[in-house]
FILO-937280 format. One record per residue: residue in three letters; y, x, z of N, C-alpha, C in turn. Coordinates in steps of 0.05 Angstrom, whole numbers, padded with zeros to 5 digits, always signed. Layout:
BEGIN
ALAYXZYXZYXZ;...
//
This chain:
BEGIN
UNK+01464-01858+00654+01436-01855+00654+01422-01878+00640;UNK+01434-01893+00634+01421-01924+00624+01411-01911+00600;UNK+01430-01901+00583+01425-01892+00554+01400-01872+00544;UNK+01395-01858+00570+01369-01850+00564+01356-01863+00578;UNK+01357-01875+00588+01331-01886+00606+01325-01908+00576;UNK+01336-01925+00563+01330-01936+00543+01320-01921+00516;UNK+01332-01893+00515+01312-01877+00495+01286-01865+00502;UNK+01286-01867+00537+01254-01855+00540+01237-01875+00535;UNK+01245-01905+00545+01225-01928+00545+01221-01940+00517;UNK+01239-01929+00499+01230-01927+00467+01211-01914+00456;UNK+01214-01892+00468+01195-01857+00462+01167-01876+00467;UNK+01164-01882+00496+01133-01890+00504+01126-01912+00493;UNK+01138-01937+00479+01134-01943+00470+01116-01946+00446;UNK+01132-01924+00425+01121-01908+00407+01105-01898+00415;UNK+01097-01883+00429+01077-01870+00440+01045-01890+00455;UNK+01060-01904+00457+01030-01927+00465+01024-01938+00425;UNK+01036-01948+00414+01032-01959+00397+01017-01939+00377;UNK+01017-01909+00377+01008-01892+00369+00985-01879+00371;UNK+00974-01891+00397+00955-01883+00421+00929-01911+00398;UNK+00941-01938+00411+00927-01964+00396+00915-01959+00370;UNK+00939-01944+00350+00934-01945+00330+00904-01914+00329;UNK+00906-01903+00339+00873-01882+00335+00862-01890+00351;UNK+00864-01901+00370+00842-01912+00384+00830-01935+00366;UNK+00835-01952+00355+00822-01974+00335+00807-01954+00312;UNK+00809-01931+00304+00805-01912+00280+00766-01901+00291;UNK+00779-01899+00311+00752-01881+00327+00752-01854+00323;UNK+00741-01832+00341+00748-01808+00342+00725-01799+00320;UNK+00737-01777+00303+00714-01765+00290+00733-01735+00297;UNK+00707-01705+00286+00716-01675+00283+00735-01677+00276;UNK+00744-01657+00280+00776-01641+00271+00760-01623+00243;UNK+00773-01640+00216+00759-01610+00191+00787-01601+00175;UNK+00790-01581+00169+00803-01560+00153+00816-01580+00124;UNK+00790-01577+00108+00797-01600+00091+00787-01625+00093;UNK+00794-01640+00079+00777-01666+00071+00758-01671+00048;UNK+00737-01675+00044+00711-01678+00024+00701-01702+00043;UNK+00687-01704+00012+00652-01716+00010+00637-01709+00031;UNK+00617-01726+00034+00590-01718+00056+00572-01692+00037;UNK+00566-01680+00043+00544-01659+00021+00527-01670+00009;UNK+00524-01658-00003+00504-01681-00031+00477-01652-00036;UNK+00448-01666-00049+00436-01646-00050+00440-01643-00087;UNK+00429-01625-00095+00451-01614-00120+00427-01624-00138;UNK+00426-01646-00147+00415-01650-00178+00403-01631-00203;UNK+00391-01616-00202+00384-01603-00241+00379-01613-00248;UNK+00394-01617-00258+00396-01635-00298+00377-01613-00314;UNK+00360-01623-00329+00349-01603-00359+00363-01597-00374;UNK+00365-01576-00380+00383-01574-00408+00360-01557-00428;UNK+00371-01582-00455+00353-01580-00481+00363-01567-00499;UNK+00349-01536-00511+00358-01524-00534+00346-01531-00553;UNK+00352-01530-00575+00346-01529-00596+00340-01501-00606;UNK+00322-01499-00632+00311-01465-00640+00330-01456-00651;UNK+00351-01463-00661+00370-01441-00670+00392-01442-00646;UNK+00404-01453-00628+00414-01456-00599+00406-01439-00582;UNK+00380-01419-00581+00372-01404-00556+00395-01380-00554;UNK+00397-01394-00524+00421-01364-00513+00410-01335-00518;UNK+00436-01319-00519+00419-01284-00524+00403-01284-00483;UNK+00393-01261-00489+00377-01256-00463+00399-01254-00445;UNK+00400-01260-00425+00405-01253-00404+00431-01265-00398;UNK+00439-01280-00409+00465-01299-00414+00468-01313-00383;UNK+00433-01327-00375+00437-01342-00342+00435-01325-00322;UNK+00449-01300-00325+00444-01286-00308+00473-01274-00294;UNK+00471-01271-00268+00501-01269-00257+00512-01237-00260;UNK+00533-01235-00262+00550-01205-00266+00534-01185-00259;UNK+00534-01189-00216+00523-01167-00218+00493-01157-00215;UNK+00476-01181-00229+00448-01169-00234+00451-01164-00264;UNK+00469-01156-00281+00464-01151-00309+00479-01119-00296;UNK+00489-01127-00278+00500-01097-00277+00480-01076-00262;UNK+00470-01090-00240+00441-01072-00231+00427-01064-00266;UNK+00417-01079-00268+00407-01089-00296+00406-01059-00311;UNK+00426-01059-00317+00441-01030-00330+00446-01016-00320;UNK+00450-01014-00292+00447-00984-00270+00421-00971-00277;UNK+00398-00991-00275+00375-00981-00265+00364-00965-00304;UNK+00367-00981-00319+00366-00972-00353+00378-00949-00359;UNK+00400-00941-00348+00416-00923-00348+00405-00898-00326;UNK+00395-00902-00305+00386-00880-00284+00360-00870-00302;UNK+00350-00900-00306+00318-00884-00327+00321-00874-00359;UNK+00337-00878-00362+00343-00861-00386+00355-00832-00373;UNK+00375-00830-00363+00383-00801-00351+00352-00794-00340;UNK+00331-00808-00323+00308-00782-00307+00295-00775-00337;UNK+00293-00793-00366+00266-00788-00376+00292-00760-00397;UNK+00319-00761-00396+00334-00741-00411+00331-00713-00387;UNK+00327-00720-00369+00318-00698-00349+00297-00681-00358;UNK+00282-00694-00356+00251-00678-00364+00253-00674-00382;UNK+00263-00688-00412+00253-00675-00431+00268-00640-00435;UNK+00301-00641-00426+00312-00618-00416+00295-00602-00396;UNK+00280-00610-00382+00268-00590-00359+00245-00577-00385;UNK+00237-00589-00405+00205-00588-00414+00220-00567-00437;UNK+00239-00575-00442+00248-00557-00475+00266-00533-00465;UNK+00274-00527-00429+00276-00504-00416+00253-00494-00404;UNK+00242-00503-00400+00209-00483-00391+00194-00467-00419;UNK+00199-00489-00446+00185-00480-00467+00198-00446-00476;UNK+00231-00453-00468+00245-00433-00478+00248-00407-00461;UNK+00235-00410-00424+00229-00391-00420+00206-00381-00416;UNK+00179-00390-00425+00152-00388-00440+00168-00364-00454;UNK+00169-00371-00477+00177-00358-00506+00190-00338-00490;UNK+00215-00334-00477+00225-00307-00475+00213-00281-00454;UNK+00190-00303-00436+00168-00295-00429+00146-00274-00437;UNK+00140-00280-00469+00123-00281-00476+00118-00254-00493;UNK+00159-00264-00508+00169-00237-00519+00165-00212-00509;UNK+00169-00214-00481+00179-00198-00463+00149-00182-00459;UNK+00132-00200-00452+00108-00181-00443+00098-00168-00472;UNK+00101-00182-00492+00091-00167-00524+00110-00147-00525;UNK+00128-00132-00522+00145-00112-00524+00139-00101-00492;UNK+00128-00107-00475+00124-00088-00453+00094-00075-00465;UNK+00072-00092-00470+00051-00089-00481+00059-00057-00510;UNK+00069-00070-00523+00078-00051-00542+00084-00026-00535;UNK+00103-00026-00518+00108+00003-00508+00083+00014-00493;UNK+00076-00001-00476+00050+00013-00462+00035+00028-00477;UNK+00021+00015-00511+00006+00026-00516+00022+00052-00541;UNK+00052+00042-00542+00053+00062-00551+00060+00100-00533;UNK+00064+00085-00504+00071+00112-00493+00035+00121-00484;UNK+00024+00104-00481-00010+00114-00482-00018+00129-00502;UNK-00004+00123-00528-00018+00146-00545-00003+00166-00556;UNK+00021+00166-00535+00033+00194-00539+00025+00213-00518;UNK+00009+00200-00495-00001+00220-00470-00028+00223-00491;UNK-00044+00207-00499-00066+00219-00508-00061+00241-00529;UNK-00049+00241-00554-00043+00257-00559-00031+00286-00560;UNK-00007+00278-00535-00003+00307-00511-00026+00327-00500;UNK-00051+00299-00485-00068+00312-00474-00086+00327-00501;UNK-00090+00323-00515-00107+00339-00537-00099+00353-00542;UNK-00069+00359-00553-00060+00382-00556-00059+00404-00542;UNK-00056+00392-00508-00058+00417-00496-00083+00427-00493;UNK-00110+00411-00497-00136+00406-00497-00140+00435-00517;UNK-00121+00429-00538-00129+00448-00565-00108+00477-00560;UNK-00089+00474-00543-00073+00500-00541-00100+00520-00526;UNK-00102+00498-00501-00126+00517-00483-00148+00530-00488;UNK-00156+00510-00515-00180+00533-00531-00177+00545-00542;UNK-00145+00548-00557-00138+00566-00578-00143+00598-00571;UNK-00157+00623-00581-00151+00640-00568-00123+00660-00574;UNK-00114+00664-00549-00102+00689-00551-00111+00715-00541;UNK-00134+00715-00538-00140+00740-00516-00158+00741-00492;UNK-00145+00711-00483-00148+00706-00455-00172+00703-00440;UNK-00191+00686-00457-00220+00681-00451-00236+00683-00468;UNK-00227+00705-00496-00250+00705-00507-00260+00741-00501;UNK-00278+00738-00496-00295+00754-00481-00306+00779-00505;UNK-00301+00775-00537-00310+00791-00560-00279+00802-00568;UNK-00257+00793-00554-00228+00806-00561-00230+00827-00534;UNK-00230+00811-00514-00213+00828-00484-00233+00815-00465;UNK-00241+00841-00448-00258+00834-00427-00257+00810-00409;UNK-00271+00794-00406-00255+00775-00381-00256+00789-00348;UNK-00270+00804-00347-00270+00825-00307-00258+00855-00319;UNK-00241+00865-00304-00241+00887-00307-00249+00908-00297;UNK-00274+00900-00286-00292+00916-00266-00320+00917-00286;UNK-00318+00907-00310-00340+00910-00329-00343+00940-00343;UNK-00326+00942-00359-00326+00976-00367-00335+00991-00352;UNK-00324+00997-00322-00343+01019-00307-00366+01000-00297;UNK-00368+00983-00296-00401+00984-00303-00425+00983-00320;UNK-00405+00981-00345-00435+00989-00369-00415+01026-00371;UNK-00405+01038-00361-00409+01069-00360-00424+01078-00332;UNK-00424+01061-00318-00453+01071-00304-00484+01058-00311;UNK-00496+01072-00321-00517+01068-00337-00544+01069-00316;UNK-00539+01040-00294-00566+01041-00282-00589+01024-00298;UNK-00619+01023-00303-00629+01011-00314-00641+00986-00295;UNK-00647+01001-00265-00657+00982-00245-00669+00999-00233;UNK-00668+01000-00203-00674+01020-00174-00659+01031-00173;UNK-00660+01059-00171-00654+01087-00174-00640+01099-00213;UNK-00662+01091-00224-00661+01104-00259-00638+01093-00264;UNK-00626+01117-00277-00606+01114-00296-00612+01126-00328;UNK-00597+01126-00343-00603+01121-00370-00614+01152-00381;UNK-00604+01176-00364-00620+01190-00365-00646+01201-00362;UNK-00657+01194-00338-00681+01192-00331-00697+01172-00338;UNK-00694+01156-00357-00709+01133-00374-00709+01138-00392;UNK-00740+01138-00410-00747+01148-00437-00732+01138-00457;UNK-00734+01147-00471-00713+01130-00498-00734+01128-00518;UNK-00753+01133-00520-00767+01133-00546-00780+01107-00537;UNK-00794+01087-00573-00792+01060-00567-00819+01054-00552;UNK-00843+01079-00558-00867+01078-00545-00866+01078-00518;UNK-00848+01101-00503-00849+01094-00481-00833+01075-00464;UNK-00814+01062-00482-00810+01029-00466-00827+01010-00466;UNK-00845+01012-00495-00864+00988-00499-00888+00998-00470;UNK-00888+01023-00464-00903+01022-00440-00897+01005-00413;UNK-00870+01019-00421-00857+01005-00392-00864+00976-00391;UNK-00844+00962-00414-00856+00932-00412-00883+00919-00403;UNK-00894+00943-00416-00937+00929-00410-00929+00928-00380;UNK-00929+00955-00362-00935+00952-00333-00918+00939-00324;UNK-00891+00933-00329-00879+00909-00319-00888+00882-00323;UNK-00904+00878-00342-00912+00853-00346-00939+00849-00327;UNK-00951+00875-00324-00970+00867-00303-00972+00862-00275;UNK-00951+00880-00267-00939+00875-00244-00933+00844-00233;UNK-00921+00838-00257-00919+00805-00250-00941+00792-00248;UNK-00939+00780-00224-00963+00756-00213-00954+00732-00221;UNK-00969+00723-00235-00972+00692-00243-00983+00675-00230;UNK-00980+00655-00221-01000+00632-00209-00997+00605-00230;UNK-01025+00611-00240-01027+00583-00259-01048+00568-00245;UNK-01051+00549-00236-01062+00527-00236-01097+00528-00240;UNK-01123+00529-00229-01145+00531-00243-01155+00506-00243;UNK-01171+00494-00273-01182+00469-00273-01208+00481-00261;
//
């Protein structure tokens, strides 16, 4: 047992002398790495000259050149939008437009094939065949026997009514007197 008892009282040894030595150091944090204290960050100027000027956009980080050109690129696609929305509306205008001038067209041409239907039949219906002219073919057929019954008015028939022109011009007189007039006296 001596033999370790002389390697433990070595161990602590070391172990106190280890202890001395950070204790004289003084305790500071536990850090990851080792640095500098932080520093506040200096801008320096930097001087161009007129033929030296950077192209545009050179101080600018990745991805704001890349927004940059998202957003150039979205507005170019909405303004290629519209002008496609504007030169498809124009194009169905136009086939629109066709469309009602050839509906138009026919309208008026089937309008003046009824008008002209209607006249013709306008003109068949006056045409005569018989039907209503009244100097071809009777229009009643109850007319003949009545100009062969020969009443003149009352009772008289064409017999018993003078035929000579004196004694009609009589007749007329006393029929004309018979009629009562009422005119008006100033």
């Amino acid at each position: 047992d001596g033999a370790g008892a002389a390697a433990g009282a070595e161990a602590l040894k070391a172990l106190e002398r280890l202890c001395a030595e950070i204790g004289s150091r003084g305790l500071t944090p536990l850090t990851l790495f080792e640095g500098g204290p932080a520093q506040i960050k200096i801008l320096d100027p930097i001087f161009h000259e007129v033929g030296d000027r950077p192209q545009k956009g050179m101080e600018l980080s990745e991805t704001k050149q890349l927004q940059r050109r998202l957003t150039k690129e979205r507005r170019a696609a909405s303004r290629q939008l519209s002008r496609d929305a504007a030169t498809l509306q124009l194009l169905n205008s136009q086939k629109d437009k066709t469309l009602r001038t050839k509906r138009t067209t026919e309208r008026k041409r089937v309008g003046l094939m009824m008008e002209e239907e209607t006249a013709m039949l306008k003109k068949l219906r006056t045409e005569s065949d018989g039907g209503m002219d009244t100097s071809i073919k009777r229009y009643s057929a109850k007319k003949e026997a009545k100009q062969a019954n020969k009443r003149v008015g009352g009772n008289a028939t064409a017999e018993t009514t003078p035929t000579t022109p004196e004694a009609a011009a009589d007749k007329a007189a006393k029929a004309k007197k018979s009629k009562v007039s009422y005119k008006a006296k100033a």
